[in-house]
MARMARKOL-287715 format. One record per residue: residue in three letters; z, y, x of N, C-alpha, C in turn. Coordinates in steps of 0.1 Angstrom, whole numbers, plus 2048, in hexadecimal, padded with zeros to 3 digits. Example, Ala and Ser with C-alpha at 12.3 -4.5 7.8 and 13.67 -1.06 7.14 Angstrom:
BEGIN
ALA	84E	7C7	884	84E	7D3	87B	84E	7DF	884
SER	847	7EA	880	847	7F5	889	84F	800	881
This chain:
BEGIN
UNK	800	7F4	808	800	800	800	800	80C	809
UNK	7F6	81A	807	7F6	823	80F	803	82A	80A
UNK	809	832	817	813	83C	819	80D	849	817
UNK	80C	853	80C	80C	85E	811	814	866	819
UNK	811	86B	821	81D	875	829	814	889	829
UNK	81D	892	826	817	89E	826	81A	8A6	830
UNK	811	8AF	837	815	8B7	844	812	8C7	83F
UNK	81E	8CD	83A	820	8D7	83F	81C	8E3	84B
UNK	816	8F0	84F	816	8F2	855	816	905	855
UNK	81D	906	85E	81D	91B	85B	81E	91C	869
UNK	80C	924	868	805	923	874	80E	937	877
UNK	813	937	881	813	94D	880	80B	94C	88F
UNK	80D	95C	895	809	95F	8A1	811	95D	8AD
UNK	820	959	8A6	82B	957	8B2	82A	949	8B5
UNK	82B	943	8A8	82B	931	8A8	82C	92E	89B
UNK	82E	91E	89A	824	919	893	832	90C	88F
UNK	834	90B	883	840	901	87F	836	8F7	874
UNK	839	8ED	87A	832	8DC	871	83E	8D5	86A
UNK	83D	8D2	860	847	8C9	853	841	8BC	856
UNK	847	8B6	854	83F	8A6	84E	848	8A0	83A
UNK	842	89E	834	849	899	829	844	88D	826
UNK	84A	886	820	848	876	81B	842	87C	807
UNK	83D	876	803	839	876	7F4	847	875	7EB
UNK	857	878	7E9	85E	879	7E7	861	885	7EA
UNK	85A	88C	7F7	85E	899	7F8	869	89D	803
UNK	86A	88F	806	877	88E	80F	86F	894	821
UNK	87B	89A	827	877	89D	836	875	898	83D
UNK	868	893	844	86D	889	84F	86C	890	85D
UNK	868	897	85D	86B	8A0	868	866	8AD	86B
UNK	86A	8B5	874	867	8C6	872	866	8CB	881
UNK	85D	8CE	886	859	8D5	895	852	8E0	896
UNK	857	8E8	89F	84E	8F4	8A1	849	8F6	8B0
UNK	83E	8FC	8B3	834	8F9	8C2	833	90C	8C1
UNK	822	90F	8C6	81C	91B	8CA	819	922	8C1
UNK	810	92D	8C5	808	931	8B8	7FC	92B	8B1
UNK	7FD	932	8A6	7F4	928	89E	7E9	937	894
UNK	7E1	93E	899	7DB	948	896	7CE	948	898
UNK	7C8	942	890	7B8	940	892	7B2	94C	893
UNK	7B5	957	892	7B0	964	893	7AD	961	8A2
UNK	7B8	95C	8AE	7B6	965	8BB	7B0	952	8BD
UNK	7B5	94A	8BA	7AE	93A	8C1	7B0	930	8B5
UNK	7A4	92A	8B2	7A5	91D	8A9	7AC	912	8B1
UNK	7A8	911	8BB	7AA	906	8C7	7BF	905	8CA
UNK	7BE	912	8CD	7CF	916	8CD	7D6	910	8C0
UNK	7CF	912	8B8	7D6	913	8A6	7D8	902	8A7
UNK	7C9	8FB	8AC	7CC	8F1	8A4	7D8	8E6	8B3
UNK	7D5	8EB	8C1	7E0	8E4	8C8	7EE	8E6	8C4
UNK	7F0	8F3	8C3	7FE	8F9	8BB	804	8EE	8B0
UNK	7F8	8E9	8A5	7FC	8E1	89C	7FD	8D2	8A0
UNK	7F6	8CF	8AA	7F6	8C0	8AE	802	8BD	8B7
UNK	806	8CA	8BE	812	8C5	8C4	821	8C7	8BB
UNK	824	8CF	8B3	82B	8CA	8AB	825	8BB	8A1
UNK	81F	8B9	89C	81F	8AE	895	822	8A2	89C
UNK	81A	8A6	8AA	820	898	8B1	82D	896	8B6
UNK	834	8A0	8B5	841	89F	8BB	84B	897	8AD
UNK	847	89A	89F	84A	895	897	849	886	894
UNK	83A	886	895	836	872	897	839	869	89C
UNK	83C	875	8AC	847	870	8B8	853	865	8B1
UNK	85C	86D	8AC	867	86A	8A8	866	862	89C
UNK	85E	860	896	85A	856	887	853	84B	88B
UNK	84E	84A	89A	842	83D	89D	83D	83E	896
UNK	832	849	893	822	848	88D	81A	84E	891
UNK	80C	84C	890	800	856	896	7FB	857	88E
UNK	7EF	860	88E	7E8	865	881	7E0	85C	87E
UNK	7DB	850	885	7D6	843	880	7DB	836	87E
UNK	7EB	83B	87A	7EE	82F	875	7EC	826	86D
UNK	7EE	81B	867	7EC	812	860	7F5	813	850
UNK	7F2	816	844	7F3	819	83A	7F7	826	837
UNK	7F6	831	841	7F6	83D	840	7EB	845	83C
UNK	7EF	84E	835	7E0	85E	831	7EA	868	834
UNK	7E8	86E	83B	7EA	87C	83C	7E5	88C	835
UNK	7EF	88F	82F	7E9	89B	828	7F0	8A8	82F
UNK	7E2	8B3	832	7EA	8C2	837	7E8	8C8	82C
UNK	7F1	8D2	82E	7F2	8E0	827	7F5	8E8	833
UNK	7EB	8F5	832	7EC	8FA	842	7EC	90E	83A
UNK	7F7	915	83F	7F3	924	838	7F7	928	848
UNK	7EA	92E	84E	7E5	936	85A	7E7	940	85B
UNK	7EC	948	86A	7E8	957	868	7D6	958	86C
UNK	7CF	961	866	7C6	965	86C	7BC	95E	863
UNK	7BE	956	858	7B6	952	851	7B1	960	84B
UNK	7B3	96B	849	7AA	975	842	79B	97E	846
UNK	79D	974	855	78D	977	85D	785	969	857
UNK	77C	969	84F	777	963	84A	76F	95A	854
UNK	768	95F	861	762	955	86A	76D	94D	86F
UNK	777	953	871	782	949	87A	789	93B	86C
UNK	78A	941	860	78E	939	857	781	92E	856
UNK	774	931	854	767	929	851	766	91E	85B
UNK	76C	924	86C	769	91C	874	776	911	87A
UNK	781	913	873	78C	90C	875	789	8FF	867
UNK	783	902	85D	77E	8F8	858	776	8EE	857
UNK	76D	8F6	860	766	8EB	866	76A	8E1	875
UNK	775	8E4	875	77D	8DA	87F	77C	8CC	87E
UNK	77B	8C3	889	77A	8BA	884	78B	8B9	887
UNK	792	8AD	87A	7A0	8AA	877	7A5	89C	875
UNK	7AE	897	875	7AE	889	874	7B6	886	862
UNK	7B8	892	85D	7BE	892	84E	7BB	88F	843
UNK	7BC	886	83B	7B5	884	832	7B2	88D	825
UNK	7BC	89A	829	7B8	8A5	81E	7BD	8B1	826
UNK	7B6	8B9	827	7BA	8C5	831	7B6	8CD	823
UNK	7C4	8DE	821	7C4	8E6	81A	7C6	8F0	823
UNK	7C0	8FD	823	7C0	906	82E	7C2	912	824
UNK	7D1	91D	82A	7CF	92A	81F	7D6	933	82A
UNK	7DA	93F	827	7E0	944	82B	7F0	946	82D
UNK	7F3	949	83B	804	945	83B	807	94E	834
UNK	806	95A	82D	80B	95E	827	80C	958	816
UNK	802	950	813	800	949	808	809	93D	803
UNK	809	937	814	816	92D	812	826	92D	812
UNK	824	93B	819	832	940	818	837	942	80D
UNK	833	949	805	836	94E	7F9	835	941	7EF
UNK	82D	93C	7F1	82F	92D	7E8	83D	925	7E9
UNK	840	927	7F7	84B	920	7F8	856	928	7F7
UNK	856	936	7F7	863	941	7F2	867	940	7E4
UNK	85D	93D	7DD	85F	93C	7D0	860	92F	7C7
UNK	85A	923	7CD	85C	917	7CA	84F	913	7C4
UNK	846	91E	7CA	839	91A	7C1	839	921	7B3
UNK	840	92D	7B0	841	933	7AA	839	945	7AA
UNK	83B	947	79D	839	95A	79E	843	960	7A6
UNK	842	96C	7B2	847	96D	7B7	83F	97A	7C5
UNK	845	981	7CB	83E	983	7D4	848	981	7E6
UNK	842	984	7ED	846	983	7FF	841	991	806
UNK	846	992	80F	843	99C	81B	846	994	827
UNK	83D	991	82E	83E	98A	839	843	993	848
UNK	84B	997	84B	84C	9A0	858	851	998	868
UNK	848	997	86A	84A	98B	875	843	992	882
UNK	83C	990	88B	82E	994	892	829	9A0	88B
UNK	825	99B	882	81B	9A4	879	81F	9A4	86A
UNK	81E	9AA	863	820	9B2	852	814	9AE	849
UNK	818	9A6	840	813	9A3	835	81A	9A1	828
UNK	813	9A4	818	81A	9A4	814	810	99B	807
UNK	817	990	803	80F	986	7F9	81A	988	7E9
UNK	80E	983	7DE	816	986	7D0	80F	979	7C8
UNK	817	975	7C2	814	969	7B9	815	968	7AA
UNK	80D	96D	79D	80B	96D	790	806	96B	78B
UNK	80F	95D	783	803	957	77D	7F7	950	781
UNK	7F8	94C	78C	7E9	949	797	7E4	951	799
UNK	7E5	95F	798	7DE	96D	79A	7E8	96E	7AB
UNK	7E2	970	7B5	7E2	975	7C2	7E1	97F	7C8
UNK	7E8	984	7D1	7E3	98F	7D3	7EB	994	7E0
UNK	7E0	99F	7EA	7E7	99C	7FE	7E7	9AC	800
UNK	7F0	9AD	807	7F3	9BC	808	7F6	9BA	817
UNK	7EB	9C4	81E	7EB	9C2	831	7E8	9B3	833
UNK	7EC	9B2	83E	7EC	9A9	848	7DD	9A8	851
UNK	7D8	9B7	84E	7CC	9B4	857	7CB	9B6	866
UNK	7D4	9B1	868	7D3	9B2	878	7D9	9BE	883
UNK	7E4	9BB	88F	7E1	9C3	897	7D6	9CC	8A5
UNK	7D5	9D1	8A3	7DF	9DF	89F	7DA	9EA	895
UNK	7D0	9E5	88C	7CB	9EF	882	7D5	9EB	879
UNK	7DD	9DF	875	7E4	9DD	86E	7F3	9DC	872
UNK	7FA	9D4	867	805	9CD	86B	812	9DD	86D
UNK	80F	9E3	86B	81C	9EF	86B	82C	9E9	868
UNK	831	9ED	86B	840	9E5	870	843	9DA	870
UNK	83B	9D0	875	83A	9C5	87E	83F	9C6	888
UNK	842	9B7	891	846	9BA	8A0	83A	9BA	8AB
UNK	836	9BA	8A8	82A	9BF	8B2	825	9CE	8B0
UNK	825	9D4	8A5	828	9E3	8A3	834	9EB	8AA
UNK	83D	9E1	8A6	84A	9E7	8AF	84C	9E8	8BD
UNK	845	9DD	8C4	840	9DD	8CF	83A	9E7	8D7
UNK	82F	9E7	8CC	824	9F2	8D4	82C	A04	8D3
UNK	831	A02	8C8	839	A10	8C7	841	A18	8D4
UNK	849	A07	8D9	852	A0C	8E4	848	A0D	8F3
UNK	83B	A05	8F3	838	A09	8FC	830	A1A	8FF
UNK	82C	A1E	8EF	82B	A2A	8F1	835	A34	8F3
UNK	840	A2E	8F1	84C	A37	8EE	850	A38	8FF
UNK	84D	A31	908	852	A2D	913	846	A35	91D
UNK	83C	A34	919	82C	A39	920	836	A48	91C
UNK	831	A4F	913	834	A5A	912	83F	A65	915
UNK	84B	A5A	916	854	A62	91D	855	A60	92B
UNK	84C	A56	930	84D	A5B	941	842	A65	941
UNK	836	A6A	93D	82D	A76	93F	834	A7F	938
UNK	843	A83	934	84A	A8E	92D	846	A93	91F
UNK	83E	A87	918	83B	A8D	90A	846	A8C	900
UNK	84F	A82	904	85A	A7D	8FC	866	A7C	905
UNK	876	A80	901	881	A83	907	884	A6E	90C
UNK	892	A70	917	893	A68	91B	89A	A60	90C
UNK	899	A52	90C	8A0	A48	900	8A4	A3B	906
UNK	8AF	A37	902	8B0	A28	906	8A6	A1E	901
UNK	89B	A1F	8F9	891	A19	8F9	885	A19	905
UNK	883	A24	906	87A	A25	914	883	A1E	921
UNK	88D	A24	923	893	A20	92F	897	A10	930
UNK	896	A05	925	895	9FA	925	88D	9F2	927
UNK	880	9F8	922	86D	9F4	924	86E	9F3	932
UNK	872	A02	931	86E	A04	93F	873	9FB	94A
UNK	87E	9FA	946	884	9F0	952	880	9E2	94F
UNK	87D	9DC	942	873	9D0	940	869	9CE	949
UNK	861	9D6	94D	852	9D6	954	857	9DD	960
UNK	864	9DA	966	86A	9D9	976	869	9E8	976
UNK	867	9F2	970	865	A02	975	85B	A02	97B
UNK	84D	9FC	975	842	A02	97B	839	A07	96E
UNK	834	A11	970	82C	A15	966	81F	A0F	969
UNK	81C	A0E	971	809	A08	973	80E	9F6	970
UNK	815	9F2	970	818	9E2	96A	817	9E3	958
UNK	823	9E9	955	823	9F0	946	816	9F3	940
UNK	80B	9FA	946	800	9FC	940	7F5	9F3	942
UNK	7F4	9ED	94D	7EC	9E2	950	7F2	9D6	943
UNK	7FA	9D4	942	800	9CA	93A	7FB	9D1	92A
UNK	7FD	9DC	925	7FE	9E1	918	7EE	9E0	918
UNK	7E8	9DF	91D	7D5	9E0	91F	7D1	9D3	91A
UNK	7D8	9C9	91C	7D3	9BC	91B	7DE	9B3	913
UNK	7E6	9B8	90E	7F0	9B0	904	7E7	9B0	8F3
UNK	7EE	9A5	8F2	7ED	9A5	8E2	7F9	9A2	8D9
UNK	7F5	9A1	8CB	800	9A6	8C3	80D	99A	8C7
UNK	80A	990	8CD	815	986	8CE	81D	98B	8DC
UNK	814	995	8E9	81D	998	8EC	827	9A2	8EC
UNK	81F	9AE	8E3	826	9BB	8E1	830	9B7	8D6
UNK	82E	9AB	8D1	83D	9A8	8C8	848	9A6	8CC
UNK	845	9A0	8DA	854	99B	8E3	857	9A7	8E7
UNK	857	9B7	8E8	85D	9BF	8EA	862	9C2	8DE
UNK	860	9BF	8D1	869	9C2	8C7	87A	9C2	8C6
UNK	87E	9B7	8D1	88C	9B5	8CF	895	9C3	8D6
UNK	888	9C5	8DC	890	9D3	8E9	893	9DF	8DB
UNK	889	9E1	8D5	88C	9EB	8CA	897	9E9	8C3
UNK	897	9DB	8BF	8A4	9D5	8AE	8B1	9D8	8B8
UNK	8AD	9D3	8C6	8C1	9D4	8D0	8C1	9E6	8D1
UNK	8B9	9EF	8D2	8BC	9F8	8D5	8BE	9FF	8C4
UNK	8B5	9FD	8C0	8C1	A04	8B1	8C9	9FE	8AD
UNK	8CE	9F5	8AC	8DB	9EE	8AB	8E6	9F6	8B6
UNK	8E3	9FD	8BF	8EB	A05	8CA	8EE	A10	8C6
UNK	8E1	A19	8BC	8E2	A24	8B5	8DA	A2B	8BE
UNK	8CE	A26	8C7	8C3	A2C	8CD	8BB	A34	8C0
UNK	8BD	A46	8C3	8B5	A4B	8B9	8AA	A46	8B8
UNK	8A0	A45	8C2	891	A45	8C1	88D	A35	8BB
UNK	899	A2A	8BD	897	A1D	8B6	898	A1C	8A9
UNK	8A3	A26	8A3	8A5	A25	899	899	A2C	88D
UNK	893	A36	898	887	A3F	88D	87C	A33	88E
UNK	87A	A2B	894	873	A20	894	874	A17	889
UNK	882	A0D	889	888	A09	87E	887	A0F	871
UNK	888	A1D	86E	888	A22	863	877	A22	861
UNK	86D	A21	86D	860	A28	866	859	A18	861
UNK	861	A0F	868	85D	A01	866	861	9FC	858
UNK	870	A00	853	870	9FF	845	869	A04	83C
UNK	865	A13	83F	85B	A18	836	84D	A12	836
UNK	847	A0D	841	83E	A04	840	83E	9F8	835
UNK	84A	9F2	837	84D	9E8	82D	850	9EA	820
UNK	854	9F5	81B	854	9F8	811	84A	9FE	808
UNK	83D	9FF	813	833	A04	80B	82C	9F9	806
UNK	82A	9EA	80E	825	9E0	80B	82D	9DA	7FC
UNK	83D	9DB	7FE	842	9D4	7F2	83F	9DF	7E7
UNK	839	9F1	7E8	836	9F3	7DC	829	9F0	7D6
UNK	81D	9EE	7E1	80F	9E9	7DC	812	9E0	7D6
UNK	81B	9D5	7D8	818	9C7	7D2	821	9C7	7C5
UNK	827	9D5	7C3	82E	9D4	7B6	825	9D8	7AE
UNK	81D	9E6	7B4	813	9EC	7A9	808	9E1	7A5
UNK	808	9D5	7AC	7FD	9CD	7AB	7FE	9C0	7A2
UNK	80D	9C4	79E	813	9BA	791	80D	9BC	781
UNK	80C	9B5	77B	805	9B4	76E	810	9B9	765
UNK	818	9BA	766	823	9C0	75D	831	9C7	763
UNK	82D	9D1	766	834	9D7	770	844	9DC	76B
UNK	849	9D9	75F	855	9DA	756	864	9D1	760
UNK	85A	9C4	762	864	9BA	76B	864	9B1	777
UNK	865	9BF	77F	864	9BC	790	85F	9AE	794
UNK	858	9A6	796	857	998	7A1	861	99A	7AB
UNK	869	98D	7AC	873	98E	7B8	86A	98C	7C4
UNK	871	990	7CC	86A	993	7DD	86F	98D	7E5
UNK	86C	983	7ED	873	97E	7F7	86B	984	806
UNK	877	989	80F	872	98E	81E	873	984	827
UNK	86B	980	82F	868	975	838	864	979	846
UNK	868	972	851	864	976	85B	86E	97B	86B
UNK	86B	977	875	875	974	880	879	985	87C
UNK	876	990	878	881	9A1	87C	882	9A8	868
UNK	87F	99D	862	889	9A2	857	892	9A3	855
UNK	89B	99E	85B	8AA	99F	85A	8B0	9AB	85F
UNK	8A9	9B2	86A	8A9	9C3	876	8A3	9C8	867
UNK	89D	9C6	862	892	9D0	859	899	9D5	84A
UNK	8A4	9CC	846	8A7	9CE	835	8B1	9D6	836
UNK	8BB	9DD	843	8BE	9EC	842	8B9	9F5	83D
UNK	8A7	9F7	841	8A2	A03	83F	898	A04	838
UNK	89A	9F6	82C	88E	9F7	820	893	9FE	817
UNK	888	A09	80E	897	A0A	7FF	898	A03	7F5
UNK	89E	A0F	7ED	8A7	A04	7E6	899	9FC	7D6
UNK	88D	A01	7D9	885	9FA	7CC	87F	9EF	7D3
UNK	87F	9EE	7DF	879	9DE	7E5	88B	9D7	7E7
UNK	895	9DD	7EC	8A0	9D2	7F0	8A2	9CB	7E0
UNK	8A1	9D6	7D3	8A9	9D0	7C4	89C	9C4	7C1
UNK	895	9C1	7C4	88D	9B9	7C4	88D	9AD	7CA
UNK	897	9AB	7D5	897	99E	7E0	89F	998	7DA
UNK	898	98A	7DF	89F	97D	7DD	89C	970	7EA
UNK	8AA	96D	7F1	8A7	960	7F9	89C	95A	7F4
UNK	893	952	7FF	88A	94D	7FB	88D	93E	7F7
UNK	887	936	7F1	88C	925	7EF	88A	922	7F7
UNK	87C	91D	7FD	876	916	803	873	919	810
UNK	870	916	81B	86A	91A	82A	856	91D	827
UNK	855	922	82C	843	922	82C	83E	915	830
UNK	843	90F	83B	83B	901	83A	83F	8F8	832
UNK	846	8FA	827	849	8F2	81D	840	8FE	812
UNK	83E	905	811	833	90D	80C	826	903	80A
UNK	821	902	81B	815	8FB	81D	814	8ED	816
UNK	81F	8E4	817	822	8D7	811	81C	8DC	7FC
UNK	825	8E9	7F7	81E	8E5	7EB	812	8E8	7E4
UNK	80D	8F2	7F0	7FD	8F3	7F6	7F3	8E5	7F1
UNK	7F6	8DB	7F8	7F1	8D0	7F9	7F5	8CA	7F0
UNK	803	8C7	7EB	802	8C2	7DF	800	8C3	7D5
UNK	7FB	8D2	7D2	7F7	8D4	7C3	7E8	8D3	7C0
UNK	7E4	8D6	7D4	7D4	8D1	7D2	7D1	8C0	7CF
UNK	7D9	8B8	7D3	7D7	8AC	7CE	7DB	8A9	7BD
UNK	7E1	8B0	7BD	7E7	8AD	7AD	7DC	8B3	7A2
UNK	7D7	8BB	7A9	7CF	8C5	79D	7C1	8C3	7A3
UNK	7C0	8C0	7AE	7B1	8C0	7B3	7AB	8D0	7B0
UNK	7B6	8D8	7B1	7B0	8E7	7B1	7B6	8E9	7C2
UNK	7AB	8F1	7C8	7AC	8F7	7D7	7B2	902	7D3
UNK	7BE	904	7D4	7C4	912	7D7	7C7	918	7E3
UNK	7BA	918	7EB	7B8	91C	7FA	7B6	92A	7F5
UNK	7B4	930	805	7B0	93C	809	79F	93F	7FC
UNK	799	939	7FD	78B	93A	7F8	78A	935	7EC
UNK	791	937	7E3	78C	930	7D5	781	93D	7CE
């Protein structure tokens, strides 16, 4: 008798967390590897997911060609909203017997809500913001840094390295945010710019934490940061309110993401009266991705 088993997957730009579930729904195991962003590498995205899964199988003695096993993915990606990189990640070849591909912000929210009406704000890397009614959809940002993504950690990043550039050529007073960058990149300014030339949003994110410790210190210039990062986020949680079909009774909101927790200080108060813990993890998002596409034989992918 075949086993189904379901794979979970919430691909972001930092890294990439794999579920495994049994057809009961039960865990059988949970790993996280690299990034998983088909925007910058399909090839990255899909190692990212093979070495978590195999670290999983590891531990269960199975391979993807076992013997009375089918393997089902549910996969919500970042970067699936470049349409070449999503077309070409499908045409992968895979060893799954059902691959569902949508957006991580798609699966997240599936799993904040339980598969329910509901909306998310993803503030992780990068800013997005997903809403769920009725089967009616709907994405606010996430198109990318640095034309996008506004109080994100890779926005916050690039902030301090401007904040850092600028106060060594005297455009901006001295701040404990500068004077920490700075000392990050050993006190060389030609390292600091050579590096800021060729980073991308995964690395200007790991300077995020220098910003969250220094306003947490009560660093003025971290904290007008913080504050401009909440207003960022609060503009996304009001698009996706005005974007509700009956605007009388708010969708609860779940915030998601490695620097929401620095960020719900400085949201106000018509996105905070709206939050609710989320149920579910995003790669258990992806799991009901895949299960509802088997159940219904409707693709509720990126592309319907």
């Amino acid at each position: 008798m075949t086993q189904h088993l379901f794979i979970g997957v919430d691909g972001g730009a930092t890294k990439c967390i794999v579920r495994l579930e049994d057809e009961a729904g039960r865990l059988l195991g949970r790993e996280s590897s690299g990034p998983a962003n088909i925007r910058y590498s399909i090839d990255q995205t899909w190692d990212s997911i093979q070495s978590a899964l195999d670290k999983i199988l590891q531990q269960l003695s199975l391979s993807l060609d076992s013997d009375g096993h089918q393997f089902h993915a549910g996969m919500g990606l970042a970067g699936c909203e470049v349409l070449e990189a999503y077309q070409a990640f499908l045409k992968s070849t895979h060893p799954f017997a059902t691959l569902v591909v949508s957006t991580d912000s798609h699966t997240a929210c599936l799993g904040a809500h339980g598969g329910g009406d509901g909306a998310i704000i993803i503030a992780g890397t990068g800013v997005v913001g997903f809403q769920n009614q009725a089967g009616r959809t709907v994405k606010v940002g996430g198109f990318g840094f640095p034309h996008d993504d506004d109080g994100g950690g890779a926005w916050l990043g690039l902030q301090a390295v401007k904040t850092t550039l600028q106060w060594r050529d005297g455009r901006l007073p001295a701040s404990g945010l500068a004077e920490i960058i700075y000392e990050h990149f050993g006190r060389d300014e030609n390292r600091l710019v050579s590096w800021a030339t060729q980073a991308n949003s995964t690395l200007f994110a790991e300077l995020a934490p220098f910003v969250i410790q220094q306003s947490q210190a009560g660093d003025a210039v971290s904290v007008a940061l913080m504050h401009e990062a909440g207003r960022a986020i609060d503009r996304v949680g009001q698009a996706l309110y005005n974007a509700q079909s009956d605007l009388s009774t708010p969708l609860p909101c779940s915030l998601i993401g490695g620097i929401t927790p620095f960020l719900i200080p400085y949201i106000g108060e018509a996105l905070y009266s709206r939050l609710q813990p989320h149920q579910m993890s995003p790669d258990a998002g992806a799991v009901l991705l895949v299960r509802h596409y088997l159940a219904t034989g409707k693709d509720k992918a990126l592309n319907e």
